[in-house]
C-alpha positions as CSV (number, residue, x, y, z in Angstrom):
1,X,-11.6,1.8,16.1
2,X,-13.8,-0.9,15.3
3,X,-13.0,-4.3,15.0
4,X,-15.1,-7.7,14.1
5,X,-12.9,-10.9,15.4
6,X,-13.1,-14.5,13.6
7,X,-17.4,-13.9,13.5
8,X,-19.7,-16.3,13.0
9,X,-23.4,-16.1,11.9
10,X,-26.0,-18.7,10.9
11,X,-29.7,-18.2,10.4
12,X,-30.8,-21.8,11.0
13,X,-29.4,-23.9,8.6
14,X,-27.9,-20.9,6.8
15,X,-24.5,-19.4,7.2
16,X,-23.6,-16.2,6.7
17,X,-20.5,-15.0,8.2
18,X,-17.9,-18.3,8.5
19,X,-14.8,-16.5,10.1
20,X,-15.7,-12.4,9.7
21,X,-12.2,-10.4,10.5
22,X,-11.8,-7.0,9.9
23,X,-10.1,-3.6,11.5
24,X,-11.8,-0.3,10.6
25,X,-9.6,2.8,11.7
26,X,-10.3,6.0,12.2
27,X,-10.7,8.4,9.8
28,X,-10.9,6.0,7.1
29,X,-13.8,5.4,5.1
30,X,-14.0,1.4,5.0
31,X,-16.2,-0.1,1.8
32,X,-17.2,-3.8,2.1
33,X,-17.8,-5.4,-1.3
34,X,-19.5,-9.0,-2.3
35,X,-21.9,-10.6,-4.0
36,X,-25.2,-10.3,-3.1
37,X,-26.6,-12.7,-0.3
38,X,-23.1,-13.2,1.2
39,X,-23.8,-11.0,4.7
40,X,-22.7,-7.4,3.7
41,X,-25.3,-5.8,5.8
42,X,-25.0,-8.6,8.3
43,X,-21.7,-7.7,9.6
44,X,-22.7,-4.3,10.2
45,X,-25.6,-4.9,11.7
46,X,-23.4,-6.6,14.2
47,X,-21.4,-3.3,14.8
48,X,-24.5,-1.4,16.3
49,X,-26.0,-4.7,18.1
50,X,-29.1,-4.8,16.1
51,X,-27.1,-8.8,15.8
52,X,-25.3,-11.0,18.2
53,X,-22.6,-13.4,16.8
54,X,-22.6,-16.6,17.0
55,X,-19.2,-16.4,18.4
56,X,-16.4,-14.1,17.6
57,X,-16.1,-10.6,19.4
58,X,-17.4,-6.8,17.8
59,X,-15.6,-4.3,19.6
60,X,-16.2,-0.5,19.2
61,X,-14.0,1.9,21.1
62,X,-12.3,-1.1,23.8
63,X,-16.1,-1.9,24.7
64,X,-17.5,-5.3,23.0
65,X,-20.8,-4.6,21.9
66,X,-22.6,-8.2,23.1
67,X,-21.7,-7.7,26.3
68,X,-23.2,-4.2,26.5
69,X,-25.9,-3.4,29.0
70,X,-28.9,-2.1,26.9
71,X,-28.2,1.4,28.4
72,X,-24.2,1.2,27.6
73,X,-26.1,0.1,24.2
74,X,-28.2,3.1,23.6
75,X,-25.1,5.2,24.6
76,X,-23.0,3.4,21.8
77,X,-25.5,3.7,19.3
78,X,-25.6,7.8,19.7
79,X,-22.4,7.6,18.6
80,X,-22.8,5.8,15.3
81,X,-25.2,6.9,12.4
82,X,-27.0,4.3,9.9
83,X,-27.9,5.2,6.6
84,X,-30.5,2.8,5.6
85,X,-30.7,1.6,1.7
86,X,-33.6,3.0,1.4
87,X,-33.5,6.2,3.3
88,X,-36.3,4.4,5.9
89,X,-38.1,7.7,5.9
90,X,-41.5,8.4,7.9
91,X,-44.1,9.4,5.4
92,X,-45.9,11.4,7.6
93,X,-43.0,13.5,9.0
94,X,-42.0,15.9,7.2
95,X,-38.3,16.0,6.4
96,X,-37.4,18.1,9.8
97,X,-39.2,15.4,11.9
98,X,-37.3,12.7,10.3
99,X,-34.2,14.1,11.0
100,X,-34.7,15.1,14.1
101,X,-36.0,11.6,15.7
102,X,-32.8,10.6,17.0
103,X,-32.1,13.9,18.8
104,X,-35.4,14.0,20.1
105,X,-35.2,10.5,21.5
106,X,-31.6,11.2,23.1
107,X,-33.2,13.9,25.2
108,X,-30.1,15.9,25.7
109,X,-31.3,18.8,23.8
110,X,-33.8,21.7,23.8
111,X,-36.1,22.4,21.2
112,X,-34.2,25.2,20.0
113,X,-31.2,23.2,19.7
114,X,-33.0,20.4,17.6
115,X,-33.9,22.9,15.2
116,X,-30.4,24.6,14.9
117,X,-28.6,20.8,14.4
118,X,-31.7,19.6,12.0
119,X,-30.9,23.0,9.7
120,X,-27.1,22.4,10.5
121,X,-27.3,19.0,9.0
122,X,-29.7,19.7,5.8
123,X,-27.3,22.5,5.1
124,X,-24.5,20.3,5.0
125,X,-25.9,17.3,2.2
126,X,-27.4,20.7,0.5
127,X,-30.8,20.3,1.7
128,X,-31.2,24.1,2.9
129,X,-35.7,25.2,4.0
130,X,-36.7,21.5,3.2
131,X,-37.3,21.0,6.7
132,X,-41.4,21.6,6.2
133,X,-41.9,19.2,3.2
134,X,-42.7,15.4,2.6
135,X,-40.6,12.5,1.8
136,X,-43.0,11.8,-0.9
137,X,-42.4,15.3,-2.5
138,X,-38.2,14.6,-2.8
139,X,-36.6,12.8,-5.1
140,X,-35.0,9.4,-4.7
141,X,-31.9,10.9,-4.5
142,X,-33.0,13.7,-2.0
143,X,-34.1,11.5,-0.2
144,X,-31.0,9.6,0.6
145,X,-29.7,12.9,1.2
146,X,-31.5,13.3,4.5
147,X,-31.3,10.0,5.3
148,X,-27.9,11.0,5.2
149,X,-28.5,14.5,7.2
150,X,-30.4,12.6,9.9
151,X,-27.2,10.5,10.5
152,X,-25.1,13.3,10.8
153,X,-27.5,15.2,13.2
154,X,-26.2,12.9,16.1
155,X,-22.5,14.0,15.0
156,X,-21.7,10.5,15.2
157,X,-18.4,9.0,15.2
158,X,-19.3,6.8,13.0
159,X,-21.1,6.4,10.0
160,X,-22.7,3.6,8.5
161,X,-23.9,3.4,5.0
162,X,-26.2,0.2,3.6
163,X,-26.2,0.3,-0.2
164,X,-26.1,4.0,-0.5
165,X,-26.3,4.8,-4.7
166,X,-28.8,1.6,-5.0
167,X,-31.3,2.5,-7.7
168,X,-30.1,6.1,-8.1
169,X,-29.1,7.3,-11.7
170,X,-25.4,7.9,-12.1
171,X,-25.5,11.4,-11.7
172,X,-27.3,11.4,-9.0
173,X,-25.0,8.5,-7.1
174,X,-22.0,10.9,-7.6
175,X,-23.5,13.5,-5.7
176,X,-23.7,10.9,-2.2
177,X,-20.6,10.2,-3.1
178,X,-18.9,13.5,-3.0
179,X,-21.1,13.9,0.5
180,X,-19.7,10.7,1.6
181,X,-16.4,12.0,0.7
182,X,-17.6,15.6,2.6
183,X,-18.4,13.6,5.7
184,X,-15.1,12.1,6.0
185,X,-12.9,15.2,5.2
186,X,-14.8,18.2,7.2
187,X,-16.3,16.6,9.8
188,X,-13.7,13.8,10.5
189,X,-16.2,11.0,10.7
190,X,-14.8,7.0,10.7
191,X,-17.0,4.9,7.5
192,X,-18.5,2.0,6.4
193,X,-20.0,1.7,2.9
194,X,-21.5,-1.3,1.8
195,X,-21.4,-1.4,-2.0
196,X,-22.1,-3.2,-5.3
197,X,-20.5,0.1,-7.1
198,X,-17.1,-0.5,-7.9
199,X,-17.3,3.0,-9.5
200,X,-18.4,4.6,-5.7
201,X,-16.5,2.4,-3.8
202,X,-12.9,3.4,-6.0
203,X,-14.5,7.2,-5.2
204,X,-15.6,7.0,-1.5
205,X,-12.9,4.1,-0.2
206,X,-9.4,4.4,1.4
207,X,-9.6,0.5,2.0
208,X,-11.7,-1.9,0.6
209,X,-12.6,-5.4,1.5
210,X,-14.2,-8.0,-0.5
211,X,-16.7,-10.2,1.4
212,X,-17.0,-13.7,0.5
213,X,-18.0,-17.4,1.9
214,X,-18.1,-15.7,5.1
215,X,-14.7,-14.0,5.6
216,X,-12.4,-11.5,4.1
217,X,-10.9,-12.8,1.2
218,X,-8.9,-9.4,0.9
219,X,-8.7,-6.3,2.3
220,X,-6.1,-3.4,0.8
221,X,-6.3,-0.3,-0.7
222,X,-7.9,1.0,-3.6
223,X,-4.8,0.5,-6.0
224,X,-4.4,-2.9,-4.4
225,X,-7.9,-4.2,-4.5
226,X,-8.2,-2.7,-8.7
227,X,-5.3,-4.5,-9.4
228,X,-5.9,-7.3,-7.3
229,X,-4.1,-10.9,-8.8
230,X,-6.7,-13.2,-7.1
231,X,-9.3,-14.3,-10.0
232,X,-12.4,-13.9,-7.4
233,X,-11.5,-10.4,-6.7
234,X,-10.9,-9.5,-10.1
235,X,-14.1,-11.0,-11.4
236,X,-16.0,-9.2,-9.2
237,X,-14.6,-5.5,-9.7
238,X,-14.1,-6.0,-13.5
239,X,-17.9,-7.7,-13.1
240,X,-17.3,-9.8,-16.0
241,X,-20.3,-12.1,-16.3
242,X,-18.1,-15.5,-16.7
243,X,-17.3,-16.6,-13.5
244,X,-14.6,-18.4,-12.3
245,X,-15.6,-21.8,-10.9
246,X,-15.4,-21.6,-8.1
247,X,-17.7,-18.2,-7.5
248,X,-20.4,-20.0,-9.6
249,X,-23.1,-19.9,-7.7
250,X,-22.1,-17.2,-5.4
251,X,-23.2,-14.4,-7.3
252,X,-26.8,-14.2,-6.1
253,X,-28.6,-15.5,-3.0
């Protein structure tokens, strides 16, 4: 379970997270919403220690991540996969390499092994004998597939996902859905899916919470948050372009 406790976050004069509470349990597949600038990708960051909080408490598993040691760290962090909004691909490694950095860097397995889990993983976002080409010679969306494949390498317990369909064509943002959707279903993996997609996040979500002025302003199910009575909410997932006073000015930072 993962849980982020009354979090605070400034950047200098700048804050972010005013108050950040929210349970993720496992099995579900968790999608934060908000408008852009409010700390989406913040509070994540928080869950895998690449942040600290102000104050407040992370906790992953019983074990609260800023009081890890940075080996208890590293151990953590083997357990949870990142899928970065923009794949964060090596050019020069070919689509093999880049999905097998984190299992080369864990040093747990033989070479052999590496090469079983890379093709394992590739098979399984429908990325079969890629393994020897280029980032440059995939497509956008193929390559948020491996970005997706090298998460899954780790068999992670968790699975973070930063803007996932951003900038891909329709079409093509169904398909990571559906292997989203995969993850959770055959391989039993606990999510977090930061989105601007209300379409994805209906697909992909079992909960959804709404990010905004630093704290939850509501957290429910998918039913609950499309029918949602509060005016911000429904502003947001309707994504009318009048706001409501007293979002003006929220809606880009």
């Amino acid at each position: 379970m993962i849980r982020l406790i009354d979090v605070y976050k400034s950047f200098g004069p700048k804050r972010v997270l005013e108050g950040f509470t929210l349970d993720v349990v496992e099995g579900e597949t968790m999608v934060i919403i908000g408008y852009s600038g409010t700390g989406k990708s913040v509070a994540i960051k928080h869950i895998v220690g690449l942040l600290e909080p102000d104050s407040g408490q992370v906790i992953v598993d019983d074990f609260e991540v800023p009081k890890l040691s940075r080996r208890e760290l590293y151990q953590l962090r083997a357990r949870i996969g990142y899928v970065f909004q923009f794949a964060a691909l090596f050019d020069s490694f070919t689509i093999g390499e880049n999905v097998a950095m984190g299992l080369r860097k864990q040093q747990e397995l033989t070479e052999s092994e590496i090469q079983a889990r890379v093709r394992e993983a590739l098979e399984l976002v429908d990325l079969p004998n890629v393994e020897n080409r280029f980032p440059a010679e995939l497509s956008g969306g193929m390559r948020k597939r491996v970005g997706i494949a090298r998460a899954i390498a780790l068999r992670p317990k968790y699975i973070l996902y930063d803007e996932p369909t951003t900038g891909l064509d329709p079409v093509t943002s169904a398909v990571i859905d559906q292997l989203m959707v995969r993850m959770r279903d055959r391989l039993g993996v606990t999510s977090i899916v930061i989105t601007h997609d209300m379409r994805s996040a209906y697909t992909v979500g079992t909960r959804i919470a709404m990010l905004y002025q630093g704290r939850v302003r509501q957290v429910g199910t998918v039913d609950e948050i499309r029918n949602s009575p509060d005016p911000i909410v429904r502003q947001f997932v309707e994504g009318r372009p009048s706001l409501e006073p007293e979002a003006a000015g929220h809606e880009a930072a």
